[in-house]
Every structure is written in structure tokens, then in C-alpha cells.
N, C-alpha and C positions, 0 to 999 in steps of 0.2 A: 239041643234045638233051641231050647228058652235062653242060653248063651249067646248063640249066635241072632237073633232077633235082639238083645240087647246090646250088639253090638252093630247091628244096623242100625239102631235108632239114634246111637250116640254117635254116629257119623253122620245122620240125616240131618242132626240138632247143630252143630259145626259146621255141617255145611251153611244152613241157614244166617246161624251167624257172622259168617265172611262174608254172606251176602249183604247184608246191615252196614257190614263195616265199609264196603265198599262204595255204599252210596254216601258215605259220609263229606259234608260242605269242604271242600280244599281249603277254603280262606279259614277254617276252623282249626287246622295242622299247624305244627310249629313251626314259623314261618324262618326262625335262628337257623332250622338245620340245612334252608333251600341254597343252596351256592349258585350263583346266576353262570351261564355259560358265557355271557361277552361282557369285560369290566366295561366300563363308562371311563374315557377318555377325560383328562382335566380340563377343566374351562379353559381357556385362551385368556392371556391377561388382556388381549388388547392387541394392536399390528403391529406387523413388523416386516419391513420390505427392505433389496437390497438389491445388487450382482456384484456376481463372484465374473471377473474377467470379462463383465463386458454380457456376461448372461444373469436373466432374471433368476435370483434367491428365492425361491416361491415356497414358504414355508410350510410346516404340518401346523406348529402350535407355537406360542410366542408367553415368554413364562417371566416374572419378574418380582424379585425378593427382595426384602430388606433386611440385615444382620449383619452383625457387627461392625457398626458404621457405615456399610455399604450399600448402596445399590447393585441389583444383578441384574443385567438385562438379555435374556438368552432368546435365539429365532432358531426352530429345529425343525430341520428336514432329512426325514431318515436315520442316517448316520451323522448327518454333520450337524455342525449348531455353531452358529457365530453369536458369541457371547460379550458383552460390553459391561464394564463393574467402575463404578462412579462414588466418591464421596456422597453418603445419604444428604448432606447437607449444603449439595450442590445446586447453586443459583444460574438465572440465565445468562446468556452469554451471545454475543452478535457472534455474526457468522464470521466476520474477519479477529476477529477475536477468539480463536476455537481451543475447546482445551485438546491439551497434545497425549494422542493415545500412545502409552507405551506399554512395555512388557510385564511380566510377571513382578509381582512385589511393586507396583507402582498403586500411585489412588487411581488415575486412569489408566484400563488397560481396554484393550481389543484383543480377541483371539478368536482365528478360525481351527476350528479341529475339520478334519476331511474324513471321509468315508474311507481313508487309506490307513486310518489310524496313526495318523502323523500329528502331533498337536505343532500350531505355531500362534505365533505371538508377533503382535505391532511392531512395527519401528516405530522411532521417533518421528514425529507428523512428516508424511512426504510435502516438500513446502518448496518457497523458492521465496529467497528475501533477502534483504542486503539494507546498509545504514547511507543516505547521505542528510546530509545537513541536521546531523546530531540527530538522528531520530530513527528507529526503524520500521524499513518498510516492508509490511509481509502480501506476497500477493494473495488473492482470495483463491485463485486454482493456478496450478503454474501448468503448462504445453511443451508439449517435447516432439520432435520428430529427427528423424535417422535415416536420408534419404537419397542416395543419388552421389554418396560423396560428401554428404555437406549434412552438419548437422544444427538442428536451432532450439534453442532453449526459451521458452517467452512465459514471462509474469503476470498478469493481469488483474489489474486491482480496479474495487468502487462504483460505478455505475456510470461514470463518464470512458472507462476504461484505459484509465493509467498502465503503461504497462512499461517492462526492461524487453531488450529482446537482444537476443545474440546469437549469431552465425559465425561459426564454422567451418572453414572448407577441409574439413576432413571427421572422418566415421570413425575412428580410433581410440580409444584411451591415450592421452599425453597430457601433455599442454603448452597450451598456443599464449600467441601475442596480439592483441588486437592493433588493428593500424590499416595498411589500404588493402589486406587482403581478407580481414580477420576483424568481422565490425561489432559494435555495441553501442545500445542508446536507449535513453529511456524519455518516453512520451507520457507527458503531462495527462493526456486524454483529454475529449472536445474541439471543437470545431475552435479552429487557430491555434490551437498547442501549442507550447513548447518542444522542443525535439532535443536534446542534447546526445551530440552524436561523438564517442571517440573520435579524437582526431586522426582523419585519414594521412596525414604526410609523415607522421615519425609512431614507432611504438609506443602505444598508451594504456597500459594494464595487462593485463594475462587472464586467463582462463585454465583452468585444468578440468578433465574429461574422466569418468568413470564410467562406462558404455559397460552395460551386461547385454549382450548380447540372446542368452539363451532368455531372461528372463523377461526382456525388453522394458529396462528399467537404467534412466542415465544420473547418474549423480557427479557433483562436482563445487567447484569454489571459484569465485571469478570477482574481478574488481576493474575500473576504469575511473577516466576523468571524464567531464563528455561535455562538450561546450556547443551553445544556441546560439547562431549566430539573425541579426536581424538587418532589415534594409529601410534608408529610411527615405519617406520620401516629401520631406520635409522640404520648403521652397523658400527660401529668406525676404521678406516681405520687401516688396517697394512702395515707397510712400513718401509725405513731405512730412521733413520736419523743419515746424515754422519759427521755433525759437533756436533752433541751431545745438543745440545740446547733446547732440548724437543719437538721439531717440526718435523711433517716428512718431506724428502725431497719434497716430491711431494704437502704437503700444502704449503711449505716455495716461490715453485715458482708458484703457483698459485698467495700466493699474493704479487709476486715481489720482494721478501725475498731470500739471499743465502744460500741454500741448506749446503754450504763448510764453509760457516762463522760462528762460534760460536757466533759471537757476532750480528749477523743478523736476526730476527730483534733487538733493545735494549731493553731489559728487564727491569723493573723496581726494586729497593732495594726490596731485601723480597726474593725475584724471587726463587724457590727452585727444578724449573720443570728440572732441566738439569740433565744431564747422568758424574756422576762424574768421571767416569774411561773413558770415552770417550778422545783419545790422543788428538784430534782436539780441543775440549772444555779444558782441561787441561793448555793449553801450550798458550790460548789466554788469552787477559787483557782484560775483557769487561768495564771495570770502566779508565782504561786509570791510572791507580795511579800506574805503574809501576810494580807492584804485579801480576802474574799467578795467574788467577783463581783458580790452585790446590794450588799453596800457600797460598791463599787467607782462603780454605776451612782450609786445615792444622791448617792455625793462628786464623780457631774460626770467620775471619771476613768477608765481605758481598760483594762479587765478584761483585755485583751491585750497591754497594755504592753512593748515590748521585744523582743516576738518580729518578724522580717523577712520581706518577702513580695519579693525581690529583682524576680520575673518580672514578679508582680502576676498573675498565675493564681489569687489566692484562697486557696492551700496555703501555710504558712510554710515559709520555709528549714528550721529545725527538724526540723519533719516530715518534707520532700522527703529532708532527709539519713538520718532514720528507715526512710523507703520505701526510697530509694535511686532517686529520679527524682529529674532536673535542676532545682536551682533557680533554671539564669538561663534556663531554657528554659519559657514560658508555654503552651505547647502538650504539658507534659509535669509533671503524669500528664496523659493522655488523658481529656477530661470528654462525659459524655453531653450529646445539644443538648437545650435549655431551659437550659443549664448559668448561673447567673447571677452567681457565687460572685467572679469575677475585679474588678478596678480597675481601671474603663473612664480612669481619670488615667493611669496606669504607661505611661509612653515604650516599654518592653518590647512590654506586652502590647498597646498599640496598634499597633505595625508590623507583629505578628505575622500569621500567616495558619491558626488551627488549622486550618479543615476544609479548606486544601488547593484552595480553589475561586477562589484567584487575588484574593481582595480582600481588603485587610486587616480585621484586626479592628473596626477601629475605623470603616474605611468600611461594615461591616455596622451596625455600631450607629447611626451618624450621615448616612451616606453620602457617598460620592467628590465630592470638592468637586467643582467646573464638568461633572458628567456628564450631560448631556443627558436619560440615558436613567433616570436616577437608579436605576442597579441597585446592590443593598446598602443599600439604604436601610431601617432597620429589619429587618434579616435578621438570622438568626442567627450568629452567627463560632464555632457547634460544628455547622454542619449545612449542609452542601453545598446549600443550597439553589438554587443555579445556578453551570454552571463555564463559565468563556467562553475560547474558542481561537480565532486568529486563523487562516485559512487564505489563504496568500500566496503568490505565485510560481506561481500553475497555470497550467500550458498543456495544449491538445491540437491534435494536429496532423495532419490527412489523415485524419480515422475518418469510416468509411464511411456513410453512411446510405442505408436502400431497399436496403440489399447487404449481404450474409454480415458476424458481427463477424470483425473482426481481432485475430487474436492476437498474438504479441507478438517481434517479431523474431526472431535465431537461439540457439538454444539445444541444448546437448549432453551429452546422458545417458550417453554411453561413447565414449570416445577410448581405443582399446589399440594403443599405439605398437609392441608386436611385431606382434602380428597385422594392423597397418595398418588397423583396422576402426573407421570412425566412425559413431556413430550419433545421430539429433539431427532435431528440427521449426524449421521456417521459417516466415516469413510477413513481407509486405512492402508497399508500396504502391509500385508503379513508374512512372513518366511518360517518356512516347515521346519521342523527337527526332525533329525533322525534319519530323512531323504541323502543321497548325494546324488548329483547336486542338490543343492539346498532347490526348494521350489518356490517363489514366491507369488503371491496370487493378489490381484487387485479387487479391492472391494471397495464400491462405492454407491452412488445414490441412496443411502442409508437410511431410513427413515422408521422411528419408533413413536408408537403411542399406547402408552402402558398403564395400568394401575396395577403396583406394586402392592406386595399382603406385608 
């Protein structure tokens, strides 16, 4: 009996103290052994926005590292994550200026991975550019369309909106000829442009065509000449001229020349512009050898005698040295067009090019020998009446058509190496591995702002 009573007691005493123990403070427990049931998701470095084809990229989390010389710049949704990896040491860059995203093993790369488990990798920047006048020109987004039979390819560069553009009349991979059915030309951009248009009357450059159909993506290589033609409306002035000198009054003192002087400005030997019955012109000596002009003509001999036209511009040496313009330079003084006053013989003044429009003077007056198109023929050599630029070396490559345009690979508007904070837009054309067909997907309006750890 006295057994069992000391065995009730020692479980009444146990009991009591479970009771103790159970009101004991939580915050007082080892807080090491609590495992939390939801982890805490990573901070966000910062945004990162996008579309994938033309749909909003709308991410989870946007994460961004530095190591081993790189930047990483990753935007994750779900499964996928479009990821961008840059020289740590990378400064800003204009937007026509963009660095070119490419593949694996490059310092710039782009890659989308997909929820298909497919990884792909950049191309080389989808672009559209080509070289004329020694220089290249890259557009800031290029345009594509694929429609009706007829396809057009267009560049467009700068803020005035320079642009190339080319048509088509057919949907297919080949390649064409441009000429009156098959056109190209590139516009200066602004109100009055330039327009240089392949010549419609004979074949002038080619085009070749790479149409992905499935992927809706056109690449290709194309070159032309492309000539601006202009109209002038220029009216040759009437007026008196009172010294008989071939000049009117009204141009003589525009260029500081005496209207009253026959001998003003000095004409060069040759010289045959004057008004021989004119009293004023008659009765002066422009050569200074004692001899009247009219006597001069009378005796068969050359009222200008001895004065030098070195350029063959028309102006004597003399003179030019007078003014103070060049006299082995036939393009100088500068002369209004209808200008007719120069020595279409002068070796000078033939090679020369006044108005700038790329033919010489002399093919303006007679025309470029063996030219087909016999441009300069009979033109003026003071008045631009057409300028002709070759456009060579263009390509475009991967631009989208039926889908969002593509801007223009990566570019970055602020790098601040203390505060670790980069900021900058993307855009790229990517192609999957591992798919057949291969799939490619457009990604553009890009946009990151990060601070990297």
C-alpha cells in the first residue's frame, strides 16, 4: 500500500513539473533550432523590363553581379531569365553607337533561356547600315515588311530622320536589280532633303534577299548608286551696263567693281565679253599700251594684251591679286550659275569641280566621255544641278517583319562605379539550340536599372 501511494506522488510531482515547463517565455528557447516555414525571397537589384515578341517581359526578380571582370545582368520570370553579361569596366555609349550583343564567349553577350529548356544566344546586332562617302552609316532601328508580293527594307537614322529604303517587287529569297522596277534611295531627312534615287532607266546595284518565313525575320546585302537631281530657277539678270564691259552695272558693284569703268574689273588676254560700240569701252586703254580699245579692235589686236588668266576662271591674275582670291584656283572667286565668263581650253579650269557635284567642269559642258547615262552633259559647272553618291557595303541582318521594330543592341546611359549602379536599354534577336527548327525570338524595348553586389 505505502508502495503504491509513493508512486502516486512521484507522478503528481512530474506532473506538476511539465506544468512549469510549459508556461515557460518562447523568446527564452533556442531560437538556432526554429527553421522558418517560408524563406525570404532575395532583394531585387533594381528593374528590369522588356518583350519577348512583341509581349511584356514582366519579371519575378532582377539580380546583378560583378566577377571576374564582368558584369551580370539577369530579369527572371519563372523559368526563363534573360540575362545580359558586359565588361565590368564598361563606359556610356549613345544610342547610335550601341555595343553589339553576341554569343557565348564574347564580352557582350545576350541570352534568353525559355521555360522549354532551350538556351539561346544573340546574334550579331540585328542592324541595317551600309558605307557611302567614306564613312559608315548605321541606322538607329531598321523596318521590315513582307507584303502583297513586294517587300521593303528601311533604315532610319538621327532625329531629322535620315533614312535608305528599298522595294522589292517580290516576297522570295533571291536577288534583284534595282532599276525602273526594283528601287532604292536614301533621304538626307528634313524639310527639303536630298533624295538620291537609283537610277530608274538602266540597272544600278543589286540586292539579295534572305526571307525566313517561319521566323518572320529578313536579312540580306544590297548596294546602289543613287543620284539628286535639282531644278533651277535661276533668271539671268537684265540690266544696263554703262561702261560696256560685259558686266551689268548692278553685278559690277555688288562685287566692288566700277560700274563707269571699262576697264573694271581687268579682264584677262582673250577676253571677247565687251560691247564694242559702247563710247565708254571704246575710248579706254585696258592693257595700258597706249592704244584705244577701238583701235585696238580696228588693228586685229588684243585690247587685253598681257594680262594672265592662270586658272582660266575668267578673272585675270591681276585682279584676283587685287581682290585677294586665288588665282591658280578656278573655283575662286565663287561665280553665280549661268556664270559663262571662264576658258572652257584652261587644263585648270577643266578638271576642276566648282559646284561640288562630283563632275568636272568640263564633263558638265561636254559630258563624261563613255557614260551611259550621259549625266553632265550640257549642265552647268556653277550649279549643282545633280550630285551623285555611291551607296556600298550595306547589309541588314535578322530585322523583324509582322513583329515589334528592333532597336538597337546594348547601350548605357549611366555607369557609376561608386555606387555600383548601371543603367542602360537592350534589344536583340536570339535563336534557341537544340529546337528544330531552330526558333528565334525578338526581344526588345529593354530596359535596366541595377545596382550590382
Amino acid at each position: 500500500m505505502m508502495k503504491t501511494i509513493n508512486t502516486i506522488l512521484k507522478l503528481f510531482l512530474a506532473s506538476i513539473v511539465l506544468m512549469a515547463c510549459s508556461t515557460e517565455d518562447p523568446a527564452e528557447l533556442d531560437s538556432s533550432l526554429h527553421i522558418p516555414d517560408v524563406v525570404t525571397p532575395p532583394v531585387s537589384a533594381g528593374t528590369f523590363t522588356g518583350k519577348i515578341d512583341g509581349a511584356d517581359y514582366t519579371i519575378d526578380i532582377a539580380t546583378a553581379v560583378k566577377a571576374d571582370g564582368f558584369i551580370t545582368i539577369t530579369g527572371k520570370r519563372g523559368n526563363e531569365v534573360i540575362t545580359l553579361r558586359m565588361p565590368d569596366d564598361i563606359t556610356d555609349n549613345s544610342v547610335t553607337n550601341p555595343y553589339v550583343l553576341e554569343g557565348a564567349g564574347t564580352d557582350y553577350s545576350g541570352f534568353y533561356n525559355t521555360n522549354v529548356s532551350t538556351v539561346s544566344e544573340a546574334t550579331i546586332l540585328s542592324n541595317l547600315h551600309m558605307t557611302f562617302d567614306d564613312a559608315l552609316w548605321i541606322a538607329d532601328s531598321p523596318l521590315a515588311t513582307v507584303s502583297g508580293g513586294v517587300t521593303t527594307v528601311r533604315g532610319v537614322k538621327g532625329a531629322n530622320g535620315e533614312s535608305v529604303n528599298l522595294t522589292v517587287q517580290a516576297d522570295q529569297t533571291g536577288s534583284y536589280v534595282f532599276g525602273a522596277t526594283n528601287l532604292a534611295n536614301y533621304n538626307a531627312g528634313g524639310a527639303g532633303a536630298n533624295v538620291f534615287d537609283a537610277d530608274m532607266t538602266a540597272d544600278n546595284g543589286t540586292i539579295a534577299l534572305e526571307i525566313d518565313d517561319l521566323n518572320k525575320l529578313i536579312s540580306g546585302t544590297f548596294s546602289f548608286d543613287g543620284t539628286e537631281t535639282y531644278t533651277s530657277s535661276y533668271i539671268v539678270p537684265n540690266g544696263v551696263d554703262t561702261d560696256g564691259d560685259g558686266m551689268f552695272d548692278g553685278v559690277e558693284s555688288n562685287l566692288g567693281y566700277d560700274p563707269n569703268s571699262a576697264c573694271s574689273p581687268i579682264k584677262p588676254a582673250g577676253y571677247t565679253g565687251y560691247d564694242g560700240a559702247n563710247a565708254i569701252w571704246m575710248a579706254a586703254d585696258c592693257d595700258n599700251d597706249g592704244v584705244t580699245n577701238a583701235d585696238e579692235v580696228t588693228a586685229g589686236t588684243d585690247p587685253y594684251e598681257g594680262f594672265v588668266d592662270t586658272d582660266g576662271d575668267g578673272i585675270s591674275d591681276e585682279q584676283e591679286t587685287i581682290d585677294g582670291t586665288d588665282s591658280t584656283d578656278p573655283c575662286s572667286p565663287a561665280q553665280l550659275e549661268k556664270y559663262t565668263g571662264y576658258d572652257v581650253t584652261n587644263a585648270i579650269w577643266k578638271a576642276a569641280d566648282c559646284d561640288g557635284d562630283t563632275v568636272s567642269n568640263i564633263d558638265e559642258v561636254n559630258g563624261p566621255d563613255n557614260d551611259p547615262l550621259t549625266l553632265g552633259d550640257n549642265t552647268d559647272p556653277y550649279f549643282v544641278d545633280f550630285l551623285n553618291k555611291s551607296f556600298t557595303a550595306g547589309s541588314f541582318s535578322k530585322v523583324p517583319y509582322a513583329q515589334p521594330t528592333i532597336l538597337r543592341g546594348l547601350n548605357v546611359s549611366t555607369h557609376n562605379t561608386t555606387d555600383k549602379r548601371i543603367v542602360g536599354t537592350y534589344s536583340f534577336v536570339s535563336a534557341s539550340i537544340g529546337e528544330t527548327p531552330t526558333r528565334w525570338y525578338v526581344i526588345t524595348e529593354g530596359t535596366f536599372d541595377v545596382v550590382y553586389e
